[in-house]
C-alpha positions in Angstrom: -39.3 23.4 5.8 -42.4 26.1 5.8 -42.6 28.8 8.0 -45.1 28.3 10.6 -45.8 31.7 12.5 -48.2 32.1 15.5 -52.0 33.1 14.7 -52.8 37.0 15.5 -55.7 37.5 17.6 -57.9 40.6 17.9 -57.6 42.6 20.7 -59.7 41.1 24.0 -61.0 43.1 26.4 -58.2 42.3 29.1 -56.1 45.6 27.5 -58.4 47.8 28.6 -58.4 49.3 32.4 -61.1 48.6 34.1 -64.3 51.2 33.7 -63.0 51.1 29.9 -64.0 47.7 28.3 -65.9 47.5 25.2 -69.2 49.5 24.7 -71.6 46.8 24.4 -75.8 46.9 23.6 -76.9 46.1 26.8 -74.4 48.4 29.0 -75.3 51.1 26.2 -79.2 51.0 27.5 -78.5 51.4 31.0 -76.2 54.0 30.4 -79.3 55.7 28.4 -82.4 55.2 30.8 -80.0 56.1 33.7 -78.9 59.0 32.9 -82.4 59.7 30.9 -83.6 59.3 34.1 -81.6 61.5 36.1 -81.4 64.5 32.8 -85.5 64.2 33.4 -85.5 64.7 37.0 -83.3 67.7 36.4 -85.2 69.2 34.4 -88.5 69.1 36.4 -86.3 70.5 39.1 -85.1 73.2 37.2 -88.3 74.2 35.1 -91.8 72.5 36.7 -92.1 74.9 39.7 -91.1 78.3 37.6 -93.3 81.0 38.5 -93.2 82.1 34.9 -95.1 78.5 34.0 -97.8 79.9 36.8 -98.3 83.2 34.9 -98.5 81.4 31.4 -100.7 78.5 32.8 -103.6 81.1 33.7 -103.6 82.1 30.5 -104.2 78.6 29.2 -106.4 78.4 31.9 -108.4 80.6 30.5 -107.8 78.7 26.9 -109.3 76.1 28.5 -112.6 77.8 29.5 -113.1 79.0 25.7 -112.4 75.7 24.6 -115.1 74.0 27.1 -117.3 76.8 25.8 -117.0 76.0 22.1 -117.2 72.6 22.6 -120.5 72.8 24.9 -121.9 75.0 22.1 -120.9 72.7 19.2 -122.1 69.2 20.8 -124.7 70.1 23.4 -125.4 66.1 24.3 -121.6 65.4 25.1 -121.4 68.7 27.9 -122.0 68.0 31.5 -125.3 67.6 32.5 -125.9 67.1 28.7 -126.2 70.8 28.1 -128.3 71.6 30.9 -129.3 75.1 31.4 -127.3 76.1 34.8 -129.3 79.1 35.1 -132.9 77.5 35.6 -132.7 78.3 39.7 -131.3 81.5 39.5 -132.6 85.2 38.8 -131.1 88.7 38.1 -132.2 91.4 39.0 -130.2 94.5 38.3 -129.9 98.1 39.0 -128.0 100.4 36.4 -127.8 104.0 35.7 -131.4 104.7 34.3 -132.6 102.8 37.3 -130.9 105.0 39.4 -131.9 108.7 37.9 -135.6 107.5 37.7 -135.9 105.2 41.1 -134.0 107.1 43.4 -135.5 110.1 45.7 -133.2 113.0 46.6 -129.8 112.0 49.0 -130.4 113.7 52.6 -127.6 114.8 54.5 -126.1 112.3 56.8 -129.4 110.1 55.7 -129.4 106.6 54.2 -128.4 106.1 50.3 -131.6 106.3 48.3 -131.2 103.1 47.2 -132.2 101.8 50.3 -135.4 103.1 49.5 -135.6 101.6 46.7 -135.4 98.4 47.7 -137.6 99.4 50.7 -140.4 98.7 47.4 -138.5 96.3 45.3 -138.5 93.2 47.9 -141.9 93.0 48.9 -142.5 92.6 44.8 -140.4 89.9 44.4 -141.2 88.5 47.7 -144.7 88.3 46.7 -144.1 85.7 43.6 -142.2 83.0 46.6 -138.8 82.8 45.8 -136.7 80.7 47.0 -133.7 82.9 48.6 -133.6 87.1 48.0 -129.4 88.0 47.6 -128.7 91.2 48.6 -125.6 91.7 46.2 -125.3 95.4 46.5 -123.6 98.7 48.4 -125.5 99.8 50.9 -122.9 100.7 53.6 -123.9 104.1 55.5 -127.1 104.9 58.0 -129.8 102.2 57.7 -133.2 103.1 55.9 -136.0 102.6 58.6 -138.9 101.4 55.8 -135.8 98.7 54.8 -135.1 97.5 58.1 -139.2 96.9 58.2 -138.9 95.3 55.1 -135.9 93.1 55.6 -137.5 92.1 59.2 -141.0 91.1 57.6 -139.1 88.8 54.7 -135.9 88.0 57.3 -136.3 84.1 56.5 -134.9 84.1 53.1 -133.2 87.3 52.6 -129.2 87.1 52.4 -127.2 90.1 52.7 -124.0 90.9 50.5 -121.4 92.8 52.2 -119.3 95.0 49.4 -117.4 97.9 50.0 -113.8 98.7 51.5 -113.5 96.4 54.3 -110.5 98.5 56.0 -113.2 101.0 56.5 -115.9 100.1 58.9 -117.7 102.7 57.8 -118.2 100.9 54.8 -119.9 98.2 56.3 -123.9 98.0 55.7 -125.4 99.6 59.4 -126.1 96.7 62.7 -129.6 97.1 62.0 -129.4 96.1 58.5 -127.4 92.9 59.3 -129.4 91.6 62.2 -132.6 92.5 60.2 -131.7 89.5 57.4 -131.5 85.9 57.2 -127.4 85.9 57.0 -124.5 88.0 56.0 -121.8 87.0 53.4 -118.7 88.4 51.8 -118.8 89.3 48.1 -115.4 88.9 47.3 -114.5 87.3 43.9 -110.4 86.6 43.3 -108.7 88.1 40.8 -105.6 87.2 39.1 -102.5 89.0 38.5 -103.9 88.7 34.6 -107.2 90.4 36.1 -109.0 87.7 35.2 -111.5 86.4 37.3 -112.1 82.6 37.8 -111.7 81.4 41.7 -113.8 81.6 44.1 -113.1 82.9 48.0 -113.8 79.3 49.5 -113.6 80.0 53.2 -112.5 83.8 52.3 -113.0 84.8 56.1 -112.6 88.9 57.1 -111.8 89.0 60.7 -112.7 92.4 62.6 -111.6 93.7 65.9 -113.7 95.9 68.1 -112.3 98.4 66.3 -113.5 97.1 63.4 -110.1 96.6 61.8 -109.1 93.7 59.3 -107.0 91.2 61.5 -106.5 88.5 59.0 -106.6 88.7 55.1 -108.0 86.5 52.7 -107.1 82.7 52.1 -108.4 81.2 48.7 -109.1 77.4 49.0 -107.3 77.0 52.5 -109.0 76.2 55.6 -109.7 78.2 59.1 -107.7 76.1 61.5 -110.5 75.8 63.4 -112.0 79.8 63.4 -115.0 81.1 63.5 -116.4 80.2 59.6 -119.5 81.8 59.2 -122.0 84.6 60.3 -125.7 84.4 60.5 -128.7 84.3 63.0 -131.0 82.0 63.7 -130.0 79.8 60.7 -127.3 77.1 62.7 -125.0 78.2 60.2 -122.8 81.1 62.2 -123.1 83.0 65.6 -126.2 84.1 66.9 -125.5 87.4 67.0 -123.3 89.9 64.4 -122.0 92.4 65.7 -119.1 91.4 67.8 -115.2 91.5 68.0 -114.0 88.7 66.2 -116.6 88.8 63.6 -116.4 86.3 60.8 -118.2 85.8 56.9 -118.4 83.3 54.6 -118.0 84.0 51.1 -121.3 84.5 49.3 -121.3 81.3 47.4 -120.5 78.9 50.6 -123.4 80.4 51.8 -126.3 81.1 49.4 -125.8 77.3 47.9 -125.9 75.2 51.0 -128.8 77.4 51.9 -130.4 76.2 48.7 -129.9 72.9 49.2 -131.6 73.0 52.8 -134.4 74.1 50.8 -134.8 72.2 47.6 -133.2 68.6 48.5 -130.7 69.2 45.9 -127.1 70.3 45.6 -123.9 70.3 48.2 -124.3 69.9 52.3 -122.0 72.0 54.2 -119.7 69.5 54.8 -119.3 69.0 51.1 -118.2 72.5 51.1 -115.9 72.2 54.3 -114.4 69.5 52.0 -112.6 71.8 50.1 -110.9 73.5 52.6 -109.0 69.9 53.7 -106.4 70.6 50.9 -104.3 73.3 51.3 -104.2 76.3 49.1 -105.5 74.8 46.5 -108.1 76.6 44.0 -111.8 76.1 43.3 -112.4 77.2 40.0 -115.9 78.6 38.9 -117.6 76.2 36.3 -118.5 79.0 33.9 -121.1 77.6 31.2 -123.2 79.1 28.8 -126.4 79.2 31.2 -128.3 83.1 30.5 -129.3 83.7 33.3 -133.3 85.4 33.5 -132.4 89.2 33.7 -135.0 91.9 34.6 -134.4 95.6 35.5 -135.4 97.1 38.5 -137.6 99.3 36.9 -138.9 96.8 35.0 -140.5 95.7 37.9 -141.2 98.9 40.1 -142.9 100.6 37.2 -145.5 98.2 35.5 -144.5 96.3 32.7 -147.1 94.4 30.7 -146.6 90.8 30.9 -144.5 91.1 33.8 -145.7 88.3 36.6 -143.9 88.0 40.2 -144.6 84.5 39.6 -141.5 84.2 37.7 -139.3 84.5 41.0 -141.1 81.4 42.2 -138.5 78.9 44.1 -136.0 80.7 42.7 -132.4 82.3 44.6 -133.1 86.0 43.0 -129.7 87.9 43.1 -130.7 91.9 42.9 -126.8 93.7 42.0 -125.8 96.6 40.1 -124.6 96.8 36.9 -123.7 100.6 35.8 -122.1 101.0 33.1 -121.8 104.9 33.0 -121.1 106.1 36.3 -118.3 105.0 38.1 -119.1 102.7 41.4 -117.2 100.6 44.4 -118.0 97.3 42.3 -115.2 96.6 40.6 -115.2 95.8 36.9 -114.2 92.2 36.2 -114.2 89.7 33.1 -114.3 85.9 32.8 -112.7 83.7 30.4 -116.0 84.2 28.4 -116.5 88.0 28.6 -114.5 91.0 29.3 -117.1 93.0 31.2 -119.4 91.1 33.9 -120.7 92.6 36.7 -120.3 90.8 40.0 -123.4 89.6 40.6 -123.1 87.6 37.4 -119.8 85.9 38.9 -121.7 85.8 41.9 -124.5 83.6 40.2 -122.1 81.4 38.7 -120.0 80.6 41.5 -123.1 80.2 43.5 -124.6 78.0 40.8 -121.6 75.5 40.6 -121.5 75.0 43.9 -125.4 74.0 44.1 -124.6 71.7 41.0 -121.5 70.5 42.5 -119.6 71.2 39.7 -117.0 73.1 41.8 -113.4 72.7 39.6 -110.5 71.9 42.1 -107.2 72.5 41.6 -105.0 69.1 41.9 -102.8 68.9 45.0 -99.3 70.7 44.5 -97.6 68.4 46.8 -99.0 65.2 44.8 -98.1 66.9 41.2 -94.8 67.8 42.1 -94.0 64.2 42.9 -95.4 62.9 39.7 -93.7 65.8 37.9 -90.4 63.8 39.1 -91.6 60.7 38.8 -93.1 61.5 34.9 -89.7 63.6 34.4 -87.6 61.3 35.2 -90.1 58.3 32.7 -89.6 60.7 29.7 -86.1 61.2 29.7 -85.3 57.6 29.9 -87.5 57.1 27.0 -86.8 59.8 25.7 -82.9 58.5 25.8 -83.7 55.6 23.8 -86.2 56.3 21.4 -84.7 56.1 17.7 -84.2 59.8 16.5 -86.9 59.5 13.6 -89.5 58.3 16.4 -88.8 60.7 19.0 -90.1 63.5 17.6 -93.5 62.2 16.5 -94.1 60.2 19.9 -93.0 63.1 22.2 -95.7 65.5 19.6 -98.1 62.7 19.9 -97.6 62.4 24.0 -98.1 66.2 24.3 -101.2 66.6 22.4 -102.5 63.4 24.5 -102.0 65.3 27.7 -103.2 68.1 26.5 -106.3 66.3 25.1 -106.2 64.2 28.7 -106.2 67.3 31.0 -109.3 69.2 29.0 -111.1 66.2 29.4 -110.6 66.1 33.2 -111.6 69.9 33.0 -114.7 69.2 31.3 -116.2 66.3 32.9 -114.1 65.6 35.9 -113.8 69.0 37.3 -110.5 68.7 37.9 -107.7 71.6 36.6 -104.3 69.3 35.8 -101.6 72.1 35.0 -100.8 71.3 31.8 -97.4 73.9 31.1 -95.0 72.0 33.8 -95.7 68.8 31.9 -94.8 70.4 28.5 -91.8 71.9 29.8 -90.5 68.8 31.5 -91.7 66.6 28.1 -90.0 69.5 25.9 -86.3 69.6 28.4 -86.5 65.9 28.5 -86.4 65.4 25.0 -83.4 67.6 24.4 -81.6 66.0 27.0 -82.8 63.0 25.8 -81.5 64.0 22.2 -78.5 64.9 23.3 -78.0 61.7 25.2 -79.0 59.8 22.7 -76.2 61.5 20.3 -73.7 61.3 22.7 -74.4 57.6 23.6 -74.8 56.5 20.0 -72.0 58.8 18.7 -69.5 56.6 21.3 -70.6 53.3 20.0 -69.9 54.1 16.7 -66.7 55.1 17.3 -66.0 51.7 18.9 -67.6 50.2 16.3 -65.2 52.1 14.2 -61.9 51.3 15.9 -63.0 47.6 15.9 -63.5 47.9 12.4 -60.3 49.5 12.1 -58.6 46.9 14.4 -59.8 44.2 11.9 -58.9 45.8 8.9 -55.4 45.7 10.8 -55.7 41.9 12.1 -56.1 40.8 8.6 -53.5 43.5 7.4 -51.2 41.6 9.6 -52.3 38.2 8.6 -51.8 39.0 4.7 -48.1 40.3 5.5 -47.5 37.1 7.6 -49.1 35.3 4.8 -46.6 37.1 2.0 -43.7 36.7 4.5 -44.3 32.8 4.1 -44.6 32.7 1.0 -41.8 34.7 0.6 -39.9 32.9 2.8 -40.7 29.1 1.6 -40.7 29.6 -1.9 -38.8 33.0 -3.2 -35.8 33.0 -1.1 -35.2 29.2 -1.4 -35.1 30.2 -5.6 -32.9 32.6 -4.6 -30.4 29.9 -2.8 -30.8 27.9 -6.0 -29.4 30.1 -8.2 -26.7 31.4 -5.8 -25.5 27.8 -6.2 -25.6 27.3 -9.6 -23.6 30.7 -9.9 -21.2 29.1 -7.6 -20.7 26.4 -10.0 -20.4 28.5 -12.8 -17.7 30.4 -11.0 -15.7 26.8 -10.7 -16.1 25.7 -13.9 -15.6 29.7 -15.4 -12.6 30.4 -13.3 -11.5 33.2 -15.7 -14.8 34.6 -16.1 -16.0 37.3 -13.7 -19.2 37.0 -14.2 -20.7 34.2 -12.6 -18.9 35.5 -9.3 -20.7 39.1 -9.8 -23.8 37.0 -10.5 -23.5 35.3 -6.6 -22.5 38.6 -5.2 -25.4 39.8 -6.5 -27.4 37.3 -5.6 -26.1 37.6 -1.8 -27.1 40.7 -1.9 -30.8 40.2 -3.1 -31.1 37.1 -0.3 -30.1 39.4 2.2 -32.8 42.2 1.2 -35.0 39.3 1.0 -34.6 38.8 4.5 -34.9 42.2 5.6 -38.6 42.8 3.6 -39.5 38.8 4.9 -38.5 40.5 8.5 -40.3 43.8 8.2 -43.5 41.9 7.0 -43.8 39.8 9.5 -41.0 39.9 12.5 -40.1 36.9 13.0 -37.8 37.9 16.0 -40.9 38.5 18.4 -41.4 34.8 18.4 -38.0 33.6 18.6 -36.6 35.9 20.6 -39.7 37.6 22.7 -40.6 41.2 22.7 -38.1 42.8 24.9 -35.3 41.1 22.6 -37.0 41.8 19.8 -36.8 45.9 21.3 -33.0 45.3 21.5 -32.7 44.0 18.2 -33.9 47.1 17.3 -31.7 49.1 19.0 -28.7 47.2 17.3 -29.6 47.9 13.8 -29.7 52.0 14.5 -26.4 51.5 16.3 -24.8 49.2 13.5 -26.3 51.2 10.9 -26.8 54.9 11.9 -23.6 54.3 14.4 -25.8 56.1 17.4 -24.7 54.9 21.1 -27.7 53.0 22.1 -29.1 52.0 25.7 -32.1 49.9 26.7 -33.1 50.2 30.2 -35.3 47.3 31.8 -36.7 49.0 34.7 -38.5 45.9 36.3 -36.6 42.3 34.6 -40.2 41.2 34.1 -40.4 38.1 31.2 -42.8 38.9 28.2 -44.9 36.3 29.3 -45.5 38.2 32.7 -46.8 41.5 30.8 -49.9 39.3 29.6 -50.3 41.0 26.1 -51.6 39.2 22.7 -49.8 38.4 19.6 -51.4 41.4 17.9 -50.5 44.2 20.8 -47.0 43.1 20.9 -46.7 43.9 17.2 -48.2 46.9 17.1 -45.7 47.9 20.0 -42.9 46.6 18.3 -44.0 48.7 14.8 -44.3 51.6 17.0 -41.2 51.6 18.5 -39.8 50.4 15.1 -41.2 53.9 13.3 -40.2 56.1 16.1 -35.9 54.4 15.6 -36.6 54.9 12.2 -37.3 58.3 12.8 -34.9 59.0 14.5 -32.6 57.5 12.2 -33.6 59.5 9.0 -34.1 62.7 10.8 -33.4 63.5 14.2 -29.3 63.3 13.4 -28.8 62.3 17.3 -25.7 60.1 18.4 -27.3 58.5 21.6 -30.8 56.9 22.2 -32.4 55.3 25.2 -35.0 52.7 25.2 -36.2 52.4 28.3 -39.6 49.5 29.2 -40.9 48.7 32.5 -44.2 48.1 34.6 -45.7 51.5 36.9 -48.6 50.7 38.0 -51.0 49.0 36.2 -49.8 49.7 33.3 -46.6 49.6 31.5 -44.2 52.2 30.0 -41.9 52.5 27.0 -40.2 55.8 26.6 -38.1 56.1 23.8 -35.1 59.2 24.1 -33.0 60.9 21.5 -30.6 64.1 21.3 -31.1 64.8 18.5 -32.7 67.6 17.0 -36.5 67.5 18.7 -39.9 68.4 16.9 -42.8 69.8 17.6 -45.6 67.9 18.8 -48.6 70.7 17.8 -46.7 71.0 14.2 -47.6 67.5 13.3 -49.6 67.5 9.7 -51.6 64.7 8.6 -48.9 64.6 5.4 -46.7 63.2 8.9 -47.5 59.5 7.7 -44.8 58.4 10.4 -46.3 60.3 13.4 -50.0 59.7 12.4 -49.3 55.8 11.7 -47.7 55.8 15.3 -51.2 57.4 16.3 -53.6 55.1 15.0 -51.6 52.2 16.3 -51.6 53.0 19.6 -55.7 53.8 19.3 -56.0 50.6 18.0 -54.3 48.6 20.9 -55.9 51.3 23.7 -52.4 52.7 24.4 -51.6 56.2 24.8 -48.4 58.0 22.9 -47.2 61.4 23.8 -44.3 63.4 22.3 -42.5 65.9 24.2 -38.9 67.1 25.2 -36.7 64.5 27.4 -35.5 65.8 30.6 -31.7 64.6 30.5 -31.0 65.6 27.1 -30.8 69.4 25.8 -32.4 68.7 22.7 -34.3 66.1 21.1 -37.4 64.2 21.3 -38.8 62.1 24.0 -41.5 59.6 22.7 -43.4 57.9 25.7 -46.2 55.1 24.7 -47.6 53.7 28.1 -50.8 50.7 28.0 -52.8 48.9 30.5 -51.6 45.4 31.3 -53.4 42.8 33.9 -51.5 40.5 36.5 -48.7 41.2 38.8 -48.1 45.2 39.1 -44.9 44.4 41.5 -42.3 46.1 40.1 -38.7 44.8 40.8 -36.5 46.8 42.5 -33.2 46.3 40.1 -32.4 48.3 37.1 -30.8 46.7 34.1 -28.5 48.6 31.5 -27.7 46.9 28.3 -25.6 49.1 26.1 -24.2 49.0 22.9 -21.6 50.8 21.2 
């Protein structure tokens, strides 16, 4: 009769605790974009809103400038406006430090500065070729200059005063009669960054004075009034009538010389276009600086005659008169642009004044809006970021950033609009080493399932080749064996005086018997004709028949194998592991009493194997330790846990306890069973 033994089965999922089944593809994704998802959103939390980031991005700010510049200069047809000349509706006029030795008449005391004086001459010059607006961009706080105030009163329609100076001091303001005499009054103010770099302009840059004539409110760049006073003038319907009272308020210079020019010419921004940019808050507006020269004469140039020189020049033209020394030291403060590291301020003046008229005003995007889609793009990148293949990561995250990059100078060029560009390269750059690591972590797990599967199937059919040997070996070998133990017994009977054919059975006897024990240890036969908790006492009756050791095996719950719910293969590995540790015991430990005991807590259940013998150390265990490490890898393999340590109840020894989650009935019973053998 052949030996028919039950199939193995790899291990299903149904040994594994709940939260701890298999790693599979799809579950492997989610776990990816999710936390991808939540690495990227950490990151923008983290890094987006940096200050640092702000400092570094005006320096690419001004990158960006140069950039626009170069390209503007290399393809003329593809810049704005097609490379239009900014500067067609705008003149300089400027007044430097030859102008000032040969122009001006000797200072009086406690008189007007001589430079009132000189443009007491200058204006009726330019005023004579019909320009457009005269700009007043120049110091000329103190006592008013009688001949100017005559002169600013004659040409008051079109003449717009720049107020300069220390505005803590009202002293430093330009005299009453000077700022009633002219068209309107502005504030030259240009913002400077941290950098010193010079690149905003004061939209709505309002200076409010008491009586006293002290500041009340600073400056806001890009914010609105909440409903104060917003401009200064008289007679033009663009501020109070009057100037000179508490509470007084002016407009920066370019909100009010370019809707002025518009009024005139038809063309360029309405004043609510520029209110417009005061409904986001604290948001920049960027000059548009372009590579317009802007017509420059010297004031001399046109005070003393100059051949060629023609007043017609200033026709319908905004001329800006400013200084620009370069020697002496003045109140103007020196400046530079993303183009040029000296400018004088009339220059920024003209530009700011210019993109406004052009409406090429560059706003900042909304910080409230960005920081959303810096959450929403943070948390997009790490999830892909999480899944992308390593050898594809790198070149689509390079690729992504030089897009953006590309993207935002684009919008900077021809959409007037400034993206920050640094918080979206640190978010891409912390999302893809989160993502990386994710993606390592993630993948480095699967493979280790994939491993112990592998494993787990290199031990299925391990398994299956011993039961297979242990068949044959069974149905073919030992049943030769038989044979010739008989036909030695008949020798015996018909050789009655000779030994040998009774040597030759015992012999034989004893070479069945090992045959039994090697058919047994291939393929244990006992777990299916006995069970598994027989099979454990079995066990415990060999080391107490052969090593004579006092045995005990403790059933703490009387549950039937059947109950526990474990597969052919997970019972065997068990049974192998409780088989090493006996053997161990019985080869090294030298102990005279072990205790088995087996039982459900919990969810999961409990064998604890106990000897007095005489104990090892659980950190010493070397990889030579094929025992120990085989005990190891069979518990991996089923997802059971083995741990080594001292027993309680014994004063030596070693106290081997293997515990592994089972489903069904957790209930444990409430007698406890003793079977012991001598």
């Amino acid at each position: 009769m052949r030996l028919t033994l039950a199939p193995f089965k790899r291990q299903s999922p149904i040994i594994k605790p709940p939260g701890q089944s298999a790693l599979k593809r799809d579950g492997l994704l989610f776990q990816r974009l999710f936390w991808g998802a939540a690495a990227g959103g950490l990151a923008t939390i983290l890094l987006a809103e940096s200050p640092v980031l702000d400092t570094m991005e005006m320096n690419l700010l001004e990158w960006r400038y140069k950039v626009a510049h170069e390209i503007d200069r290399a393809f003329p047809m593809l810049a704005p406006g097609n490379g239009r000349m900014r500067a067609d509706d705008i003149s300089i006029v400027t007044y430097d430090d030859e102008d000032q030795f040969d122009l001006e008449e000797d200072a009086q005391e406690d008189g007007p500065h001589p430079i009132q004086g000189v443009l007491a001459r200058l204006i009726p010059i330019i005023e004579s070729g019909d320009p457009l607006l005269v700009v007043l961009d120049i110091d000329l706080s103190g006592r008013a200059n009688p001949e100017l105030v005559k002169t600013l009163k004659r040409y008051k329609g079109n003449i717009v005063l720049a107020l300069s100076g220390n505005l803590d001091n009202p002293e430093d303001f330009p005299a009453a009669e000077l700022r009633q005499s002219v068209l309107t009054c502005a504030y030259d103010h240009v913002i400077k960054e941290p950098s010193g770099l010079v690149c905003r302009m004061p939209i709505s840059a309002n200076i409010f004075l008491g009586g006293d004539g002290a500041t009340k409110a600073g400056l806001t760049a890009g914010a609105g009034t909440n409903g104060a006073i917003a401009g200064a003038g008289m007679g033009d319907g663009l501020g109070p009538a009057r100037l000179s009272f508490p509470g007084e308020a002016f407009e920066s210079l370019p909100e009010v010389v370019a809707p002025l020019m518009s009024s005139r010419v038809g063309v360029g921004p309405s004043k609510s276009q520029l209110s417009s940019f005061n409904d986001q808050d604290q948001l920049p507006i960027y000059i548009k600086f372009g590579d317009g020269k802007y017509p420059t004469l010297r004031t001399s140039q046109i005070l003393i005659p100059q051949p060629g020189f023609n007043p017609e020049r200033f026709r319908g033209k905004v001329v800006m008169i400013g200084t620009n020394f370069s020697q002496k030291a003045d109140n103007t403060p020196r400046v530079r642009t993303p183009l040029s590291s000296k400018v004088p301020n009339v220059l920024i003046q003209a530009e700011a004044i210019s993109t406004l008229h052009n409406n090429e005003a560059i706003k900042s995007f909304p910080h409230s809006i960005l920081h959303h889609l810096l959450l929403l793009l943070g948390g997009a990148l790490g999830a892909v970021s999480s899944v992308l293949p390593l050898a594809r990561r790198t070149t689509a995250f390079l690729t992504t950033a030089m897009v953006l990059v590309f993207a935002t100078q684009i919008a900077f060029m021809w959409l007037n609009m400034h993206f920050p560009i640094l918080p979206i390269l640190a978010v891409l750059m912390l999302t893809y080493v989160f993502g990386t690591l994710i993606y390592l972590d993630t993948d480095l797990r699967l493979r280790n399932k994939e491993l112990a599967l592998a494993r787990e199937a290199m031990q299925v059919r391990a398994e299956e080749e011993r039961q297979r040997i242990a068949e044959d070996l069974h149905d073919e070998t030992l049943p030769a064996l038989s044979s010739v133990a008989r036909m030695a017994d008949r020798l015996a009977h018909d050789l009655s005086d000779n030994p040998v054919p009774r040597e030759m059975r015992e012999k034989l006897d004893g070479a069945i018997s090992e045959m039994r024990r090697v058919i047994n240890d291939l393929h244990p036969s006992v777990l299916e004709t006995m069970g598994f908790k027989p099979a454990l006492d079995n066990l415990l009756s060999i080391l107490s028949r052969e090593g004579n050791v006092r045995v005990e095996l403790i059933d703490l719950d009387q549950k039937d194998d059947s109950e526990y719910g474990l597969n052919n293969l997970v019972k065997l590995q068990l049974y192998r592991i409780v088989q090493e540790s006996l053997n161990n015991v019985q080869k090294h430990a030298q102990a005279s009493e072990v205790k088995l005991e087996i039982g459900l807590k919990g969810e999961e259940l409990h064998i604890i194997i106990k000897d007095n013998g005489r104990g090892i150390n659980p950190k010493s265990i070397k990889p030579e330790s094929h025992g120990l490490v085989n005990i190891r890898q069979r518990a991996q393999l089923i997802g059971a846990s083995v741990e080594w340590r001292k027993p309680v109840e014994f004063e030596s020894g070693t106290e081997v306890a293997l515990s592994i989650f089972v489903p069904g009935d957790t209930n444990q019973a409430p007698q406890i069973a003793h079977q012991a053998h001598a």
